[in-house]
Backbone as CSV, one residue per row, in Angstrom:
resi,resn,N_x,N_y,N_z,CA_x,CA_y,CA_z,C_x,C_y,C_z
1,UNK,0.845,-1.194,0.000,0.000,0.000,0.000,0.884,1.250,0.000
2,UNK,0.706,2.174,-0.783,0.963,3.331,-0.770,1.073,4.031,0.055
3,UNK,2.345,5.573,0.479,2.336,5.954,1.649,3.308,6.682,1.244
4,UNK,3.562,7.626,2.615,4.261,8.897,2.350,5.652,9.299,3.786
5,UNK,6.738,9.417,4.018,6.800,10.119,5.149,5.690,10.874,6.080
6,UNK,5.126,12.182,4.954,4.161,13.034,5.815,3.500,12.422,6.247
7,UNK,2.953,11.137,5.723,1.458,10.749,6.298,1.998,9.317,7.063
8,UNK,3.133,8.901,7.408,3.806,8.261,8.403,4.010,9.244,9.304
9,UNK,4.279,10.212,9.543,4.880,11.076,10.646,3.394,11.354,11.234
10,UNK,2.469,11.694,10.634,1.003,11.866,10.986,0.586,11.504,11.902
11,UNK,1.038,9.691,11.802,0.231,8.999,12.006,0.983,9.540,13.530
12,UNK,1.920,9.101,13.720,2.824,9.378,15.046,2.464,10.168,16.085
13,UNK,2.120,11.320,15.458,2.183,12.688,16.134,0.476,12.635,16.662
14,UNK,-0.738,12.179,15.753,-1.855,12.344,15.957,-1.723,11.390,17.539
15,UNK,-1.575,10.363,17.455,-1.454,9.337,18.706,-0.811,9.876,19.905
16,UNK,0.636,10.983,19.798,1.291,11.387,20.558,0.190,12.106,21.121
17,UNK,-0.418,12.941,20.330,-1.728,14.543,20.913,-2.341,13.333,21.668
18,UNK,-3.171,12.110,21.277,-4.196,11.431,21.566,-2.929,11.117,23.430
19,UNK,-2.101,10.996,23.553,-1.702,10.851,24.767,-1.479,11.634,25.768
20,UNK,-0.961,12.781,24.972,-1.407,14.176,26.155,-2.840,14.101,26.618
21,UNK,-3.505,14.047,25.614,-5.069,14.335,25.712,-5.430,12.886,27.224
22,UNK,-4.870,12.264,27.031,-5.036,10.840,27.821,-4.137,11.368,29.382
23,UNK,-3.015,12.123,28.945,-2.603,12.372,30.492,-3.261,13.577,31.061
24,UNK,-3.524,14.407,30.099,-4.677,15.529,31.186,-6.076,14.394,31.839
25,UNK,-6.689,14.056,31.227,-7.392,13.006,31.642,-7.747,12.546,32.728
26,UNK,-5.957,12.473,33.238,-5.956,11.797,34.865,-6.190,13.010,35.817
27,UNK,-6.480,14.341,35.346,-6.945,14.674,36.564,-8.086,14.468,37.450
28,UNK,-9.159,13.610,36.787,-10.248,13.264,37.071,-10.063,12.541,38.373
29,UNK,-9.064,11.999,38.316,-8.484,11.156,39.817,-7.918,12.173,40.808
30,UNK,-6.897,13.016,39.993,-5.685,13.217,40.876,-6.532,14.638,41.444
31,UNK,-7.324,15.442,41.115,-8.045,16.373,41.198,-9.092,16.110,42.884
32,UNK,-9.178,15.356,43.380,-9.854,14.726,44.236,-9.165,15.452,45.746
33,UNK,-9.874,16.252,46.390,-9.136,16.030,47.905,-9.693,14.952,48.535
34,UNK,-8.520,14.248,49.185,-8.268,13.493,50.315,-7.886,14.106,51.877
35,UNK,-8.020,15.020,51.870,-7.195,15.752,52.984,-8.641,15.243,53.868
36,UNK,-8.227,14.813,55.482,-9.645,14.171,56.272,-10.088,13.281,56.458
37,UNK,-9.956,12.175,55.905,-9.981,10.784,55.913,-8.751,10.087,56.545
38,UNK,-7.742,10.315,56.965,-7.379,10.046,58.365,-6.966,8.380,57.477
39,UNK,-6.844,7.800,58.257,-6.710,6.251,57.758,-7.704,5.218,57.395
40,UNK,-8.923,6.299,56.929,-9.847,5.671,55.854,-11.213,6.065,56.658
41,UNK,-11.570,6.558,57.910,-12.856,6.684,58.486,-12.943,8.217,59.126
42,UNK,-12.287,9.220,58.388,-12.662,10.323,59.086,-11.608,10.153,60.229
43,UNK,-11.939,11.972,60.515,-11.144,12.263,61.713,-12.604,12.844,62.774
44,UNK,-12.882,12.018,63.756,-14.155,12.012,64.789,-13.645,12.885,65.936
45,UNK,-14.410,13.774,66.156,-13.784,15.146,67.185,-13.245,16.049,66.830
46,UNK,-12.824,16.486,65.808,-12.130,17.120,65.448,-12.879,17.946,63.586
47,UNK,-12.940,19.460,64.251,-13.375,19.713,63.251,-12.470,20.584,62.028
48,UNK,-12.382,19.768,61.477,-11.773,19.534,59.668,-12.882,19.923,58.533
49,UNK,-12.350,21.154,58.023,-13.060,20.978,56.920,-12.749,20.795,55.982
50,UNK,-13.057,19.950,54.787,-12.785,19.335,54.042,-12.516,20.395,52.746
51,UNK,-14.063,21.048,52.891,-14.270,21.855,51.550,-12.960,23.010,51.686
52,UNK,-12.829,23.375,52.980,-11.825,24.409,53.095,-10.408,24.225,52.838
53,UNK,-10.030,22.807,53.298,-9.029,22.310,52.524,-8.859,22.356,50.682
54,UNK,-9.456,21.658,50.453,-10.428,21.483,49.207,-10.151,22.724,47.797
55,UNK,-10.531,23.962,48.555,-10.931,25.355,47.917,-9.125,25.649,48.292
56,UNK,-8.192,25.620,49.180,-7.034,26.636,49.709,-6.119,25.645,48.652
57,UNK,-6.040,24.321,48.723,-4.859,23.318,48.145,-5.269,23.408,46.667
58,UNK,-6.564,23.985,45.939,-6.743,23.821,44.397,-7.312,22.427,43.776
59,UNK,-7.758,21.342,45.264,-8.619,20.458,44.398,-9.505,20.511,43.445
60,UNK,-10.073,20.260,42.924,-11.410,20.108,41.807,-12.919,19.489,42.718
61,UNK,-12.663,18.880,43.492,-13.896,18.035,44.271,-13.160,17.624,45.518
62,UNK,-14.015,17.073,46.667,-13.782,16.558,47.786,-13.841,15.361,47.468
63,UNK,-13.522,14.638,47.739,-13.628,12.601,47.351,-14.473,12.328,48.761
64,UNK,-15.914,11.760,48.521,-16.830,11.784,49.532,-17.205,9.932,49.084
65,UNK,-17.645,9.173,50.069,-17.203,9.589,51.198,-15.777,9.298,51.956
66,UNK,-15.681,9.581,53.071,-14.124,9.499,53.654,-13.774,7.704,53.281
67,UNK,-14.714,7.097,53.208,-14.158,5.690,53.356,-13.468,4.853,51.925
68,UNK,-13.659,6.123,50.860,-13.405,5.539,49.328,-12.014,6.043,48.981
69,UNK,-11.395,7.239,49.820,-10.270,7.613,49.813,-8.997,6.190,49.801
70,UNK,-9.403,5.865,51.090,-7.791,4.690,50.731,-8.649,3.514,49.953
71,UNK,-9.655,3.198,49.916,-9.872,2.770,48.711,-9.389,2.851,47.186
72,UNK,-8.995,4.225,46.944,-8.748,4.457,45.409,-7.090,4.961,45.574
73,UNK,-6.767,4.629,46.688,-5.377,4.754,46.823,-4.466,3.682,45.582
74,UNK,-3.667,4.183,44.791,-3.383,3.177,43.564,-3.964,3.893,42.075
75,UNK,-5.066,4.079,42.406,-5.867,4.255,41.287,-5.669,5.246,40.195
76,UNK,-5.239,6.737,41.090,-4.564,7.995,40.629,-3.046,7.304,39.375
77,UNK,-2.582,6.582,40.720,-0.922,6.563,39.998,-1.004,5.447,38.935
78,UNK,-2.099,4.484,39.181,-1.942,3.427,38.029,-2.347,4.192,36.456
79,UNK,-3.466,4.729,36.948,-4.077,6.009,35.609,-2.991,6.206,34.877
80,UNK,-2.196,7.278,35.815,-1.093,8.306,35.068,0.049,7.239,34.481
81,UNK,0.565,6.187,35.368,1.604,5.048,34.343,0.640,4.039,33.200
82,UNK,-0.839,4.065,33.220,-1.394,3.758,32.144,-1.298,4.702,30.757
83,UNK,-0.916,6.109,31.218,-1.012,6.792,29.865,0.341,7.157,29.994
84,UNK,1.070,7.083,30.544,3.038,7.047,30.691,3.108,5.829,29.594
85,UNK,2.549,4.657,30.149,2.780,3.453,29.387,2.720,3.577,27.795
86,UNK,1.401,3.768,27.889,0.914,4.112,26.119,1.549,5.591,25.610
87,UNK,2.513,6.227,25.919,3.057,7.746,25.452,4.356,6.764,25.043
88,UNK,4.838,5.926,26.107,6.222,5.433,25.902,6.327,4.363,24.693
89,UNK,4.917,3.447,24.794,4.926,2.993,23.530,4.735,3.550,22.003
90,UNK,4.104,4.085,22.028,4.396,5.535,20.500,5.440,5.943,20.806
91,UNK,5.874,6.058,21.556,7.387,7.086,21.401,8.462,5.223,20.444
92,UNK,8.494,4.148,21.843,8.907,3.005,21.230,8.807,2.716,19.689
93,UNK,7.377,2.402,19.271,7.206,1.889,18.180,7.619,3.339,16.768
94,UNK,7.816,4.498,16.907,8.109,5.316,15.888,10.164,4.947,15.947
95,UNK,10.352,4.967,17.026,11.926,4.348,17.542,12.071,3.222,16.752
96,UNK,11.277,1.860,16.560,11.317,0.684,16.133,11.281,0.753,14.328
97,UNK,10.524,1.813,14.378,10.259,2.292,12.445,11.670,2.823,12.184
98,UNK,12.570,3.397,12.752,13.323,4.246,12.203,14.248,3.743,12.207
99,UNK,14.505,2.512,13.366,16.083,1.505,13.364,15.572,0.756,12.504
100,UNK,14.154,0.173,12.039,14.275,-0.700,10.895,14.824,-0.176,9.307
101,UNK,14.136,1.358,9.386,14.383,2.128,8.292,16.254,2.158,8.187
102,UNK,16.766,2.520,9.037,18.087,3.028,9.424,19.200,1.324,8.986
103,UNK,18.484,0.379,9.066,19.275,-0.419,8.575,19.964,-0.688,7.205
104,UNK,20.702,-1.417,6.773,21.184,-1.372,5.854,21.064,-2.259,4.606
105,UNK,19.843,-2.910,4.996,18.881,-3.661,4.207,17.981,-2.790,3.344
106,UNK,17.499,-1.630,4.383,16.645,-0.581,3.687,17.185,0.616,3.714
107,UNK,17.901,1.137,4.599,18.786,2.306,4.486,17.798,3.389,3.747
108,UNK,17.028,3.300,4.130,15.811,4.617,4.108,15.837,6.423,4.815
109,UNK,16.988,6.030,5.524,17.705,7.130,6.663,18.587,7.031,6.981
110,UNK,19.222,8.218,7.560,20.188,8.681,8.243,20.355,9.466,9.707
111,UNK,21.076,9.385,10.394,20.556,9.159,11.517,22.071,9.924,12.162
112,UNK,21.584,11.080,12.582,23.237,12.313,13.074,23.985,11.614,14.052
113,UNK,25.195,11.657,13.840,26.407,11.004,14.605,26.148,11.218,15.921
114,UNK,26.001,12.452,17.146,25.657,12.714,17.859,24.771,11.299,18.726
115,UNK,23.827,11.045,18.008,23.070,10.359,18.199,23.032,8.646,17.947
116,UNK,24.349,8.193,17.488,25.114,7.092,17.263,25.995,6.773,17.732
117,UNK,26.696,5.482,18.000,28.118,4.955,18.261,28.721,4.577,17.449
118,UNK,30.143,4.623,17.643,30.813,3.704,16.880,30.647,2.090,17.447
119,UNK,30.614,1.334,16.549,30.707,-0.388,16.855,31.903,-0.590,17.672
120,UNK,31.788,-1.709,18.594,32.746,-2.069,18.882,33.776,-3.017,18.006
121,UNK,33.080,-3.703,17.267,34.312,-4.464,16.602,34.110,-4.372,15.141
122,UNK,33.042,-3.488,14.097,32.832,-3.213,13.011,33.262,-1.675,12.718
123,UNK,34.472,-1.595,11.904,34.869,0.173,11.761,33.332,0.747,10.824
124,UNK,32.792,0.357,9.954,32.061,0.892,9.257,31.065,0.878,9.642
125,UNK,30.785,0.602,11.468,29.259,0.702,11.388,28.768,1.908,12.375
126,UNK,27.863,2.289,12.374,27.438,3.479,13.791,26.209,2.656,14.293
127,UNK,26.036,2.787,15.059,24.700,2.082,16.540,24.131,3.188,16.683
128,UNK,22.780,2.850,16.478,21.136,3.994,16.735,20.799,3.429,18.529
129,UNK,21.948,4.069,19.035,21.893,3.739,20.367,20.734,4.265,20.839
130,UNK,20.402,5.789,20.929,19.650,6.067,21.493,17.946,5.816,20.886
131,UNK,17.719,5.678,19.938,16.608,5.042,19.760,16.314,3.540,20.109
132,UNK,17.287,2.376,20.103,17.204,1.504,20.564,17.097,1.611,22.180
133,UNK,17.370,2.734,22.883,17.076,2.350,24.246,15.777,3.066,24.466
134,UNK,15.397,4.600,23.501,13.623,4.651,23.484,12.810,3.643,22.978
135,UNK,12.851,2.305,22.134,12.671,1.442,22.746,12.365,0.508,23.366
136,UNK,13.547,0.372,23.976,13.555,-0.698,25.303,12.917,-0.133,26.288
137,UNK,12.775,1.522,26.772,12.571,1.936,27.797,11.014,1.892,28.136
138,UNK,10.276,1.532,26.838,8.973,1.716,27.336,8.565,0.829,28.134
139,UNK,9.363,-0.665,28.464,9.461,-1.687,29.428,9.137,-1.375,30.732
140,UNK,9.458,0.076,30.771,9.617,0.642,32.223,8.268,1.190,33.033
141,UNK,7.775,1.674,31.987,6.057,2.370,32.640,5.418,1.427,32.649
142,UNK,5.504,0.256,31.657,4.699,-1.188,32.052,4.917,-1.634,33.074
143,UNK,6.266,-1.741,33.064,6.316,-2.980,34.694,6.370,-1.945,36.185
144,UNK,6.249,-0.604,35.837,5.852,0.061,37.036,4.379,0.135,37.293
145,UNK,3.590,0.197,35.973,2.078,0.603,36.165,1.741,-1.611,36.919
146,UNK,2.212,-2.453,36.291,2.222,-3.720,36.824,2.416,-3.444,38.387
147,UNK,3.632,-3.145,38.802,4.129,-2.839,40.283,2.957,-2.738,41.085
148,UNK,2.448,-1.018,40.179,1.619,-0.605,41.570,0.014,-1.337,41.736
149,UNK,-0.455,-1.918,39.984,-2.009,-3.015,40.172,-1.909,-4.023,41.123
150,UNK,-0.474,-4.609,41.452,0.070,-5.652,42.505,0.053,-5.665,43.528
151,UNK,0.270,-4.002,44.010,0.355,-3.966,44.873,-0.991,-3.549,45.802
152,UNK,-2.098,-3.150,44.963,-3.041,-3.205,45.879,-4.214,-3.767,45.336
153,UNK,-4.131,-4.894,44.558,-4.819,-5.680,44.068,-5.951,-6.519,44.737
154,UNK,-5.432,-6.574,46.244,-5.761,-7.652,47.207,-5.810,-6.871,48.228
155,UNK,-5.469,-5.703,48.781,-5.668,-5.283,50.247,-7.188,-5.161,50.405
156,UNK,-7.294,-4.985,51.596,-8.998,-4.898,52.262,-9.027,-3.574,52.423
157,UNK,-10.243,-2.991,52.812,-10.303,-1.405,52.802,-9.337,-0.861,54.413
158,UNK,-9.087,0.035,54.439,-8.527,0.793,54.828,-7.143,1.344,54.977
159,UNK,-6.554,2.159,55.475,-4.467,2.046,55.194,-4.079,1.099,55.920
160,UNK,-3.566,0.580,54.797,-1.807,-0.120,55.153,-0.539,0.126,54.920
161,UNK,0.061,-0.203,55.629,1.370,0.422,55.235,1.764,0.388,53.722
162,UNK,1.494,-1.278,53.371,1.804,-1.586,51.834,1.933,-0.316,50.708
163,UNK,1.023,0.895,50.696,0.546,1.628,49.972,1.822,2.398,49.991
164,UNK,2.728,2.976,50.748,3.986,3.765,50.687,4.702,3.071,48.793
165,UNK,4.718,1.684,49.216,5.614,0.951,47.885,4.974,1.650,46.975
166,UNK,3.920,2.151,46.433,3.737,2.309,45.491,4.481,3.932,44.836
167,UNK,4.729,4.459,45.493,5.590,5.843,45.139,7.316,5.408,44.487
168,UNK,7.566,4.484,44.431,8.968,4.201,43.925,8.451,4.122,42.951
169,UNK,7.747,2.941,41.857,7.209,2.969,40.679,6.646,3.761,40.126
170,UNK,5.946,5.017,40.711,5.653,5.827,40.079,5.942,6.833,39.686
171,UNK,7.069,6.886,39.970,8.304,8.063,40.532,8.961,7.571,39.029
172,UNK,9.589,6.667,39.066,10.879,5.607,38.444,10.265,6.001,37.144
173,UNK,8.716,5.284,37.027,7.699,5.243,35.690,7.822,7.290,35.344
174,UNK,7.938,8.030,35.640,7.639,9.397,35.262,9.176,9.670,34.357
175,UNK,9.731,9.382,35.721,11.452,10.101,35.598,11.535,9.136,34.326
176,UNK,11.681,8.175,33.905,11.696,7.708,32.672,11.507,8.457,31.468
177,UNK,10.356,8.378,31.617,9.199,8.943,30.466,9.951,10.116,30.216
178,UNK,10.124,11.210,31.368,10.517,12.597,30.899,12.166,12.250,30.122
179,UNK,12.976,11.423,30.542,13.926,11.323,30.282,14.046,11.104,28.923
180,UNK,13.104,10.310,28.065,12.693,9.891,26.755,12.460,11.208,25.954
181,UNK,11.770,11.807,26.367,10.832,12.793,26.093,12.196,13.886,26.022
182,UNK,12.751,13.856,26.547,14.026,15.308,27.099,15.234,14.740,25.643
183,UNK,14.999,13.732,25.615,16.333,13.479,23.665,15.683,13.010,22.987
184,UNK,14.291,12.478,23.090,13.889,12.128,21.457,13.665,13.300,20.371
185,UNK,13.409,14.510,20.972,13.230,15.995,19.827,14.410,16.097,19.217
186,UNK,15.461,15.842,19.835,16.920,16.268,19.489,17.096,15.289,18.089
187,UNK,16.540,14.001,18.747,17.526,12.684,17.966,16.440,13.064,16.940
188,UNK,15.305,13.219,16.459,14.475,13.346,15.550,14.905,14.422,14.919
189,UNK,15.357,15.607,15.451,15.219,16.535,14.344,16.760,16.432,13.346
190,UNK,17.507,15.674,13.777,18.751,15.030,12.531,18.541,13.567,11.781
191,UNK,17.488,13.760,12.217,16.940,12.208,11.039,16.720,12.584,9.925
192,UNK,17.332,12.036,8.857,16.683,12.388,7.324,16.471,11.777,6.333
193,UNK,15.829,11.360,6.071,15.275,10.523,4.540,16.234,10.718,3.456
194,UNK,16.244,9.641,2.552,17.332,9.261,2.039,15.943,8.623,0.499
195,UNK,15.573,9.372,0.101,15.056,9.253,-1.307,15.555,8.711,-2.572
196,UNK,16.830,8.272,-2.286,17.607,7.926,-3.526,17.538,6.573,-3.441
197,UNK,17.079,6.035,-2.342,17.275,4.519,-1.766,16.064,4.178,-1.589
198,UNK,14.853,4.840,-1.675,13.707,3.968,-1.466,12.801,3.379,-2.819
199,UNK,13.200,2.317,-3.351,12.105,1.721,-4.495,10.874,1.121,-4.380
200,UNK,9.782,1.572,-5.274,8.754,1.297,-5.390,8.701,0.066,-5.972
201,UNK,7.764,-0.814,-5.330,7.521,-2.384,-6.257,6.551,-1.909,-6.857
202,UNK,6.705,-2.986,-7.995,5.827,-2.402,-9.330,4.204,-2.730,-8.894
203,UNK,4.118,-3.608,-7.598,2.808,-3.623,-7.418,2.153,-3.165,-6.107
204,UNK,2.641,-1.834,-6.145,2.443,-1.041,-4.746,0.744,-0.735,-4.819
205,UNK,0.000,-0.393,-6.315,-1.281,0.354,-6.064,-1.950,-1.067,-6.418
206,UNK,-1.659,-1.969,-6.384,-2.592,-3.430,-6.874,-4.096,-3.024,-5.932
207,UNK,-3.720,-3.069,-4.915,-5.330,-2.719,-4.117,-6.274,-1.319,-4.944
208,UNK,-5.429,-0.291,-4.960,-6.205,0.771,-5.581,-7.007,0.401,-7.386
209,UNK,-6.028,-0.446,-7.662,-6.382,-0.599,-9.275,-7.880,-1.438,-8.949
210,UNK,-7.490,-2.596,-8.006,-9.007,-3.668,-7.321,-9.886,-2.901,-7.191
211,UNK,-9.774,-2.135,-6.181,-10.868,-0.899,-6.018,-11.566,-0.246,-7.279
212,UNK,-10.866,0.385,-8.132,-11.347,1.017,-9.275,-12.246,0.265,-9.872
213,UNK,-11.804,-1.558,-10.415,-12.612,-2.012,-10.641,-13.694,-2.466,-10.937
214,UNK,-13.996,-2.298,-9.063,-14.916,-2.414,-8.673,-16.188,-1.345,-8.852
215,UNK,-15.455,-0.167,-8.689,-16.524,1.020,-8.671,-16.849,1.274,-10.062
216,UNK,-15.684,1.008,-11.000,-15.687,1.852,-12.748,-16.675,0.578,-13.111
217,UNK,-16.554,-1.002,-12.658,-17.587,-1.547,-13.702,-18.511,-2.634,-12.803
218,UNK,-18.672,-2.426,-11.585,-19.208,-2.805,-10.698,-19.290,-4.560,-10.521
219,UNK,-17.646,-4.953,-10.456,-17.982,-6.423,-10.389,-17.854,-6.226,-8.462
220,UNK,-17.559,-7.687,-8.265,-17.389,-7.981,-6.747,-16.132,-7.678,-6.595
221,UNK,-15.639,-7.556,-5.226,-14.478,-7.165,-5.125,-13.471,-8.392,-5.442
222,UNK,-14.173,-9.826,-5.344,-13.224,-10.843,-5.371,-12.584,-11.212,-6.870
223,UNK,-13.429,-11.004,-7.489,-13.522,-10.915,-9.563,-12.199,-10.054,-9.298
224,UNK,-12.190,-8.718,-8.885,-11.191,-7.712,-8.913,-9.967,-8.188,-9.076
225,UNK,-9.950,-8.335,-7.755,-8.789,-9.182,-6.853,-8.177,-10.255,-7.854
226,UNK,-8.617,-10.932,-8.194,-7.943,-12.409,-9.123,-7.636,-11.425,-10.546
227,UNK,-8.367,-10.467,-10.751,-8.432,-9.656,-12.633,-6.601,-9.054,-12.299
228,UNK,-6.683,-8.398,-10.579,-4.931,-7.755,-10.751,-4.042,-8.732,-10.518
229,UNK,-4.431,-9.734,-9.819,-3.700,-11.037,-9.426,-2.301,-11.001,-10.434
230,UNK,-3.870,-11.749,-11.402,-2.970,-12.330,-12.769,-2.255,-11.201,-13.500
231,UNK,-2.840,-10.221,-13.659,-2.419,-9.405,-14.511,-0.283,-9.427,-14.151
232,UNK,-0.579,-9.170,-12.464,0.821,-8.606,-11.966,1.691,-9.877,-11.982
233,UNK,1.124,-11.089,-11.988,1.876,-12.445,-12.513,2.256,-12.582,-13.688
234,UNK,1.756,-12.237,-14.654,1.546,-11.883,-16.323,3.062,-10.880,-16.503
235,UNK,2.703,-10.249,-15.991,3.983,-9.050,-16.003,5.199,-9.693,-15.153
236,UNK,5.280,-10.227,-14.314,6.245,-10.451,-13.613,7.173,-11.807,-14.700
């Protein structure tokens, strides 16, 4: 099928927006005061107000009632490494397009020294180091957003200590992400297409010609299908 850089890069970037759009999202969680709920039942004697907390710290809502608070403890941070996860994988899989491109099978690109090694035991080769470790790295918001579903998968309602563990993974899962995020602009903007090296097979529009077919003399699409078959066997 037919295709373009522009409308490869498209595709990338539309999914990237679709993940911001996915991490504002989580404020629906993180927006919540908890301040008052104490270790899951209120603070009794003591008058706390919630809303006043609530209105001074910049929550969005009070999380009512007090007893759903350590309940949804997890829930905030699994959110945000659910859309860490899926940002790191688009970031991964456009990484995975460009070391395939960058090889020397297809050599479709080029890829700025800066952003390469020399081989250790090949003089003529350079290593797409840093895209190979964007990546590997998306490994990381998975098995942190894993960490923290684990970790409170099974508790009963109210605090436990258990719940502290979950701030290493979510911590680890961010600092990642930004770290990705802080050299992939760099390593992208010395990438460059290499047009002299990319050939078209002679039967790139076979689907579009099927299509026409179909519409210019209204057979079935399967008639189509076998009419370019042969044709591109015929020629070959």
């Amino acid at each position: 099928m037919p295709s373009s850089v522009a409308l490869w890069a498209q595709g990338f970037a539309a999914e990237i927006r679709d993940d911001a759009a996915g991490l504002e999202s989580t404020q629906r969680r993180i927006g919540q005061n908890p301040l008052g709920s104490a270790a899951g039942y209120g603070t009794p004697n003591l008058n706390v107000s919630r809303e006043e907390t609530r209105r001074r710290l910049g929550f969005d809502v009070t999380q009512e009632p007090v007893t759903a608070v350590q309940l949804s403890r997890g829930k905030a941070e699994a959110s945000v490494l659910l859309e860490i996860t899926l940002l790191t994988q688009d970031m991964a899989r456009l990484a995975a397009d460009l070391l395939l491109f960058y090889t020397q099978e297809f050599a479709f690109v080029s890829l700025p020294d800066a952003f390469t090694t020399g081989s250790s035991i090949m003089p003529q080769k350079r290593n797409p180091d840093v895209f190979e470790l964007v990546r590997g790295r998306s490994a990381v918001a998975q098995a942190a957003l894993n960490e923290v579903l684990g970790i409170t998968q099974k508790l009963t309602s109210g605090y436990h200590r258990d719940l502290q563990l979950i701030k290493p993974p979510l911590f680890r899962g961010i600092d990642s992400c930004l770290q990705t995020q802080g050299i992939l602009p760099s390593a992208l903007d010395g990438v460059r297409f290499r047009p002299e090296n990319i050939r078209l097979d002679s039967g790139i529009h076979a689907a579009a010609a099927a299509n026409a077919l179909v519409t210019e003399e209204g057979i079935p699409f399967r008639e189509a299908y076998r009419r370019v078959s042969a044709k591109l066997k015929d020629s070959d």
